[in-house]
C-alpha positions as CSV (number, residue, x, y, z in Angstrom):
1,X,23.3,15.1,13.9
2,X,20.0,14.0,11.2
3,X,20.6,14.0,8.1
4,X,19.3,16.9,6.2
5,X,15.7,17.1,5.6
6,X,14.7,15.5,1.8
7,X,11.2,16.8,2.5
8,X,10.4,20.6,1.8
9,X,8.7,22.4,4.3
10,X,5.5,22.3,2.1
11,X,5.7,18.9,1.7
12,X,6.0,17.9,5.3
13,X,2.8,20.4,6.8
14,X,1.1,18.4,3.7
15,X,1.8,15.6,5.5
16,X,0.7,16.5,9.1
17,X,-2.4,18.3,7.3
18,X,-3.8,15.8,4.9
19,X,-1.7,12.6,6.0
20,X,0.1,12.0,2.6
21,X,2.5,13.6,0.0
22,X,3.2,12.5,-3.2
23,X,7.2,12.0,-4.1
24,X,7.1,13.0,-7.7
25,X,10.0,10.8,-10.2
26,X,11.1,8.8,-7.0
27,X,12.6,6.2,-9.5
28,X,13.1,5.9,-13.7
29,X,10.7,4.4,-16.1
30,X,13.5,2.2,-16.8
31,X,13.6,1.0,-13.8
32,X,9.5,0.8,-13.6
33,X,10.2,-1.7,-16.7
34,X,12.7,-3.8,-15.4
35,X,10.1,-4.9,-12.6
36,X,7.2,-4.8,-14.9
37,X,9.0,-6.3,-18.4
38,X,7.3,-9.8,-17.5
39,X,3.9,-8.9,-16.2
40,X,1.4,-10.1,-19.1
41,X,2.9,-13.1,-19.1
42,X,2.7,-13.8,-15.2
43,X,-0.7,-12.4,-15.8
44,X,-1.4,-15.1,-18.9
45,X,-3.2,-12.2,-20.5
46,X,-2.4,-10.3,-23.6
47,X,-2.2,-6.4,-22.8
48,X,-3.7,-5.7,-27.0
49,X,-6.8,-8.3,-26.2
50,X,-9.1,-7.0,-23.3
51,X,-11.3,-10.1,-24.0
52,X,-8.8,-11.8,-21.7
53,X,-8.4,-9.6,-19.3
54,X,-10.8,-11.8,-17.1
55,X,-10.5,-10.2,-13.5
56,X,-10.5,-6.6,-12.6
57,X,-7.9,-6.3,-10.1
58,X,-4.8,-8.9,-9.1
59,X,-2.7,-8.8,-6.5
60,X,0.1,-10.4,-7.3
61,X,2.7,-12.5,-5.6
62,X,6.4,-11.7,-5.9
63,X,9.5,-14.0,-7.1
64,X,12.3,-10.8,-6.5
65,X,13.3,-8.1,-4.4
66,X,15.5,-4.9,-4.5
67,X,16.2,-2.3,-2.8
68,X,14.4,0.7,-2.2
69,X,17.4,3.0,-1.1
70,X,18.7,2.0,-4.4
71,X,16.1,1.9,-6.3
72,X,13.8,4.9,-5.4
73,X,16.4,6.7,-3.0
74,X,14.6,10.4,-2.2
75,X,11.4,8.2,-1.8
76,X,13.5,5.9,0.5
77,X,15.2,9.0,2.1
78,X,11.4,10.3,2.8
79,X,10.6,7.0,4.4
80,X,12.8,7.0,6.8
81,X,12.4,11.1,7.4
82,X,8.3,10.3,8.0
83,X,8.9,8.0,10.3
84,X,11.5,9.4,12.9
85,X,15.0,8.6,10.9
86,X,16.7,5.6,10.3
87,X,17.3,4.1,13.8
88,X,13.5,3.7,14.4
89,X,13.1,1.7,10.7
90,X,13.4,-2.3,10.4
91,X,16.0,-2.0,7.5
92,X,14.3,-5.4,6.3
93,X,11.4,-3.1,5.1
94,X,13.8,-1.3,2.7
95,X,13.7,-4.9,0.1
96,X,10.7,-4.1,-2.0
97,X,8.9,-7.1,-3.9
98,X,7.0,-7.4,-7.6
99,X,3.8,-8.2,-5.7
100,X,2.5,-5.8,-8.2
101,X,-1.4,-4.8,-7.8
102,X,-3.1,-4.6,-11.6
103,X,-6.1,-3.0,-11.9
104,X,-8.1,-3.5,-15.3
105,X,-11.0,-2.4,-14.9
106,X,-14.2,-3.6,-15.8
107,X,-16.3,-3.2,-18.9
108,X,-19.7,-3.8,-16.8
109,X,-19.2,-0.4,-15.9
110,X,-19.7,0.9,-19.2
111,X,-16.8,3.4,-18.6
112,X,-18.5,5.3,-16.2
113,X,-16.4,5.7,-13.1
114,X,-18.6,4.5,-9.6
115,X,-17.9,6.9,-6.5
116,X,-16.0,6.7,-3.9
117,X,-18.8,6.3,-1.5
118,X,-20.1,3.4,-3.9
119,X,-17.0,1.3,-3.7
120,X,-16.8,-1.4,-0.9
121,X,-12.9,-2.7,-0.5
122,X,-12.4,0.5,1.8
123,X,-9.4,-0.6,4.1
124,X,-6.6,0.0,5.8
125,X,-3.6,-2.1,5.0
126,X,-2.1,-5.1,7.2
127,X,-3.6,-8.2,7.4
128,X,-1.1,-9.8,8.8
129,X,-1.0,-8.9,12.5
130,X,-3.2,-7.3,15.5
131,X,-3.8,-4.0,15.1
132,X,-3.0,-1.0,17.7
133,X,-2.9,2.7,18.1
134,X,0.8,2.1,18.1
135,X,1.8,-0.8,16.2
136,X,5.3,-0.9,14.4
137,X,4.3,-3.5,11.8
138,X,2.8,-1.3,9.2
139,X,4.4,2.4,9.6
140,X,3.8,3.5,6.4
141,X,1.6,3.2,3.2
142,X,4.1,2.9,0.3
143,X,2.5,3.0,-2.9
144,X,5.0,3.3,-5.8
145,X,3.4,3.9,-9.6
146,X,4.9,1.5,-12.1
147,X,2.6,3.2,-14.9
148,X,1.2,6.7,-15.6
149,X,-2.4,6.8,-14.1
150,X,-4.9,9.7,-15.1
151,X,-7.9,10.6,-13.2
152,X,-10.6,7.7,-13.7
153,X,-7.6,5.4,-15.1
154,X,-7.2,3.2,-12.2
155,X,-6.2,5.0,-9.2
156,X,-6.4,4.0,-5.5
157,X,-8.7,6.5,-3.6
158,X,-7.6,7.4,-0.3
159,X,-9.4,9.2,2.0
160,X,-7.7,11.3,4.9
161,X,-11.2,12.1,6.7
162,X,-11.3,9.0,8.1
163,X,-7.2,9.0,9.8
164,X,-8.9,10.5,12.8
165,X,-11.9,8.0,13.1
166,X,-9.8,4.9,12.5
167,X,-7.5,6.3,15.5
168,X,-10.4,6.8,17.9
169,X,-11.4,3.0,17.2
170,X,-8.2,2.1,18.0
171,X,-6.8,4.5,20.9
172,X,-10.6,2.8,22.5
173,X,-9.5,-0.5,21.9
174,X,-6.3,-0.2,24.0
175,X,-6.8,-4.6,23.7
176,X,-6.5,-5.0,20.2
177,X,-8.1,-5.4,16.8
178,X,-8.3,-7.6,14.5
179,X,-6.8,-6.8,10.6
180,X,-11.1,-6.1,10.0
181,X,-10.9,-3.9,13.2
182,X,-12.9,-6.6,15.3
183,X,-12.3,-6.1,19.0
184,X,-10.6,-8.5,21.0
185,X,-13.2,-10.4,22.4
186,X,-16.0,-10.1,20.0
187,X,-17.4,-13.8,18.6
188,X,-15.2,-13.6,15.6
189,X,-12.4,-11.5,16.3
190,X,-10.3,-14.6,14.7
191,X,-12.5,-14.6,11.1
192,X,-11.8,-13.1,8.1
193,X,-14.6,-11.5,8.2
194,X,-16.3,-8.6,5.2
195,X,-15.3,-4.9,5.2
196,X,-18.2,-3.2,6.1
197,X,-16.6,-1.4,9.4
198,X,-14.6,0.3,6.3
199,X,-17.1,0.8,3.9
200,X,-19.2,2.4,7.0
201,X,-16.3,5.2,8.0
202,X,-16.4,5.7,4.4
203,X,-20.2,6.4,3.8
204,X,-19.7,8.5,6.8
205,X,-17.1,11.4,4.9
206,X,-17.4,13.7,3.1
207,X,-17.8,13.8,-0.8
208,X,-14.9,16.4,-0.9
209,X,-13.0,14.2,1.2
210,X,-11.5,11.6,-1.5
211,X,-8.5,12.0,-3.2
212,X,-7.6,10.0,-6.1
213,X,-3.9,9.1,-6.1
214,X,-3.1,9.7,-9.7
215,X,0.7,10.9,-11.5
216,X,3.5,9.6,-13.5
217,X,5.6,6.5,-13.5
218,X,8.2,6.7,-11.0
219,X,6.1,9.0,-8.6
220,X,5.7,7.3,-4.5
221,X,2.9,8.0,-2.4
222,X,4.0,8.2,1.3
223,X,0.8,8.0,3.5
224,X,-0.3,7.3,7.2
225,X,-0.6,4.0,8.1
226,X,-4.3,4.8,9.1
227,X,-5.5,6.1,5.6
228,X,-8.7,4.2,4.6
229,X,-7.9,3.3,0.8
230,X,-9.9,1.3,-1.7
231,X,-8.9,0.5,-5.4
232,X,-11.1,2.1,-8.0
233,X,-13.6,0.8,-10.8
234,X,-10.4,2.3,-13.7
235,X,-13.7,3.6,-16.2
236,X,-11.0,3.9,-18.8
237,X,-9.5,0.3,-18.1
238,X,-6.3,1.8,-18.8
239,X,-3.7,-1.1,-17.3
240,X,-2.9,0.5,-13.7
241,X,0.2,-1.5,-12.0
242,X,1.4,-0.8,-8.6
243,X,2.3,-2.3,-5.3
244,X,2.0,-1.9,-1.5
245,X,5.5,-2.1,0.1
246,X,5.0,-2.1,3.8
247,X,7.5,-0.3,5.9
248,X,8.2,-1.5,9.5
249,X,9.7,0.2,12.8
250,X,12.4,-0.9,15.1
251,X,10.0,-0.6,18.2
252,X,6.2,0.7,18.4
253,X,5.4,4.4,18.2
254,X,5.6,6.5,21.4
255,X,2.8,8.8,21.9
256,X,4.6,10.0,24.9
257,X,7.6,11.7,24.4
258,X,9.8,13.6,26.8
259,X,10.8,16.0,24.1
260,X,7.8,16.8,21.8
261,X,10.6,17.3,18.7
262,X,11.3,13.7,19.0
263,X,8.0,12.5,17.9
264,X,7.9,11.2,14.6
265,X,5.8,12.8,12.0
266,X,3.7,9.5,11.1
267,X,3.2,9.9,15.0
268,X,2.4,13.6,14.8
269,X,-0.7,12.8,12.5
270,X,-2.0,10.5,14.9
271,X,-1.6,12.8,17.9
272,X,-3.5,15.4,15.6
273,X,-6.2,13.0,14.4
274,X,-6.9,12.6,18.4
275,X,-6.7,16.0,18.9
276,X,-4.0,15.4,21.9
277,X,-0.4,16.2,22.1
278,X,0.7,13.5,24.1
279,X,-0.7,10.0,25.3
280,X,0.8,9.7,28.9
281,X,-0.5,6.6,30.3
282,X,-1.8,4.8,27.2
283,X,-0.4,1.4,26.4
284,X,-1.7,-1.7,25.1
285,X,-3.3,-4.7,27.2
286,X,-3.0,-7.7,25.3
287,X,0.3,-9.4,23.4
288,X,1.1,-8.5,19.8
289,X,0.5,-11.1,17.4
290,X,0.9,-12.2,14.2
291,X,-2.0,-13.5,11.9
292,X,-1.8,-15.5,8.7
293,X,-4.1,-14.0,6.5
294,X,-5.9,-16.6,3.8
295,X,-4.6,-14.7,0.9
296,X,-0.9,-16.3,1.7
297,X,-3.0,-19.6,0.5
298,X,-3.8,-17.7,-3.2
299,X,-0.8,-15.9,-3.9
300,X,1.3,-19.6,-3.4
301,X,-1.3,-20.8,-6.0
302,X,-1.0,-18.0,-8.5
303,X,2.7,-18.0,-8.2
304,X,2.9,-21.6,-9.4
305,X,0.9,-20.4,-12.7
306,X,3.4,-17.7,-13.3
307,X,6.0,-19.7,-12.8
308,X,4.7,-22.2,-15.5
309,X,4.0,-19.5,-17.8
310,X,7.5,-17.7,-17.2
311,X,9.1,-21.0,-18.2
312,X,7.1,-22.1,-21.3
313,X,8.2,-18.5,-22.4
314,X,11.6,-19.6,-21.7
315,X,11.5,-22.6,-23.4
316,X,10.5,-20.6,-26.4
317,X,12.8,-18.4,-26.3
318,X,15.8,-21.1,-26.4
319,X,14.0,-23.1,-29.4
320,X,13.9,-20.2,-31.3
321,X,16.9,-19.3,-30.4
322,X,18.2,-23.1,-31.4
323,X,16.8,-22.5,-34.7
324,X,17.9,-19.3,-35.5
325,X,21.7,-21.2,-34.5
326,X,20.8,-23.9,-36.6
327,X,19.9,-21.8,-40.0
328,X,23.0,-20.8,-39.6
């Protein structure tokens, strides 16, 4: 027998309809803190002086984990509802990390916000492996909020027109992409190459279309693994912080079902976006792989920094603490 449904009926035809909900006070702002407590100084900036807060957006790397069924456990509970229960879910994925994403913003703006059609990091998330209609690497977008974020303060647009476009490309290319949804095949399927194929099925929506995931510390935002997303300019460069926790299946999703109340939602969406209720017959026609994205080579880089930084402050903390002992 399932467990019983953490999702109200509301919030699951959200889903299907607009391929997200928002879970709001998944998790404490206690808990925010004690992930977040250490952030300036990993950052080497000082959160009262914007004159050194010298990059707009930092994706950081991660020195802990916890768990997510402990930590945010209705957002957890939603997780694994979204994607079919917990038999189909890697239970790996349930260890999130302090790879926190800040957004600053940028003063060159001059606090005017730049549209969603004028932004050009549209994506969708996973860079680390070929991409397919059914691929079990990344089942979800996760994005938790670490701090409150009001409209034009830093939140990631997402944009739910283009689910359906991004699952034609791939239900056509039965062979594989590549992370920048390059064809197998094509001269640099194995490049890094820019975002434009993004920033195109962007241009290509509706101005209605974007949503811009604002809310309160603690809320999750669940979303299809197909939702085009792109960080925003944060016009009030109010300090934004939070991360992308990937969630992973057991085995790939089925598009072809004996029982149609087996399918997962996440897989219901795609069916939807492809107008179809089943996919008998489609299947991939090339191996999965992996792919080591260059940003691995950055984030070993910055974590070294942080790590130097986190033990100075250390250090100064016990010589203080060595005086204080001292004057006593």
């Amino acid at each position: 027998m399932p467990p019983p449904s953490v999702l109200t009926a509301e919030e699951k035809e959200h889903f299907l309809k607009h391929g997200w909900v928002k879970i709001p006070k998944a998790f404490t702002k206690e808990k925010a803190e004690s992930i977040t407590a250490n952030v300036w100084t990993r950052l080497g900036m000082d959160p009262n002086d914007k004159s050194t807060w010298n990059r707009q957006r930092i994706n950081m790397p991660h020195h802990k984990s916890f768990d997510a069924s402990e930590f945010a456990p209705r957002a957890w509970a939603a997780i694994l509802e979204l994607c079919g229960g917990e038999d189909r879910v890697d239970p790996n994925t349930k260890y999130w990390r302090d790879a926190l994403i800040v957004n600053l913003g940028d003063e060159k703006h001059g606090g005017k916000p730049v549209p969603p059609k004028k932004l050009y990091e549209w994506h969708v998330d996973g860079d680390f492996f070929v991409h397919y209609l059914d691929s079990p690497e990344q089942a979800l977008l996760v994005t938790p909020l670490f701090t409150d974020i009001v409209p034009d303060g830093g939140g990631t647009y997402i944009c739910p027109e283009a689910i359906p476009k991004m699952a034609r490309h791939l239900y056509d290319h039965p062979e594989g992409v590549s992370p920048r949804m390059t064809p197998r095949g094509e001269a640099d399927f194995r490049e890094e190459r820019d975002l434009n194929f993004f920033n195109r099925v962007a241009q290509g929506c509706d101005n209605s279309s974007f949503v811009e995931a604002t809310g309160e510390v603690g809320d999750v935002y669940l979303m299809h693994p197909l939702m085009l997303h792109a960080a925003s300019s944060n016009a009030l460069r109010r300090v934004r912080i939070i991360t992308n926790p990937p969630v992973s299946l057991r085995q790939p999703h089925r598009f072809d079902r004996d029982d149609p109340a087996d399918y997962s939602l996440v897989e219901q969406v795609t069916l939807r976006a492809l107008g179809r209720d089943s996919l008998p017959g489609w299947q991939i026609t090339a191996p999965r792989e992996r792919v080591v994205p260059k940003r691995l080579i950055e984030a070993e880089r910055m974590k070294q920094e942080e790590l130097k930084r986190l033990a100075e402050l250390e250090r100064k903390a016990e010589e203080g603490q060595q005086a204080v002992s001292a004057a006593a």
